[in-house]
Residue, then its C-alpha position, 0 to 999 in steps of 0.5 A: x217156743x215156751x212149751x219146751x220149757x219143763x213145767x213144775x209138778x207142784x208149787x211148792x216142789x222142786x223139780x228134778x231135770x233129766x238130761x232129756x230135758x224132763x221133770x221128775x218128782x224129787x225122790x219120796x221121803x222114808x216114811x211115805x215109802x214105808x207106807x207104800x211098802x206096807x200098803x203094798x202087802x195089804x197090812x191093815x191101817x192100824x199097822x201101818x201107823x204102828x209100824x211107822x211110829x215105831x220107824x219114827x222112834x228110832x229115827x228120833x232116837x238116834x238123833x234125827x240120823x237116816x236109817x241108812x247110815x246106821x246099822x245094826x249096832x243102833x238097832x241093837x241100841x234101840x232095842x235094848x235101851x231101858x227108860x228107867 
């Protein structure tokens, strides 16, 4: 009778039922799916760090926004910010 219930992938990760009644893992965050899409092209370590903290640098340019909110007028804010 209890092994119908769903068990939770990890302690501290919260599951997400399907209509079936399955878990899922919850979705992964942006910059682990970075990593896997430059892992996925064979690129080197060192540019998947670099890569990564420059996506980090936008985010936290805009003010912790997602990427998906914003659009090419924030790159292009990006881009031609000076620190002077």
């Amino acid at each position: 009778m209890l092994s119908n219930i769903p068990k939770p992938i990890l302690k501290n990760q919260i599951s997400v039922f399907t209509p079936n009644g399955q878990t899922e893992p919850p979705p992964r965050k942006l910059l682990d799916r970075v990593r896997d899409a430059i892992r996925v092209k064979h690129y080197s370590y060192q540019t998947e760090k670099s890569y990564v903290q420059w996506v980090r640098r936008f985010i936290l340019f805009h003010n912790k926004r997602h990427p998906s909110e914003m659009g090419g007028d924030e790159v292009n804010a990006f881009l031609t910010f000076s620190n002077r």
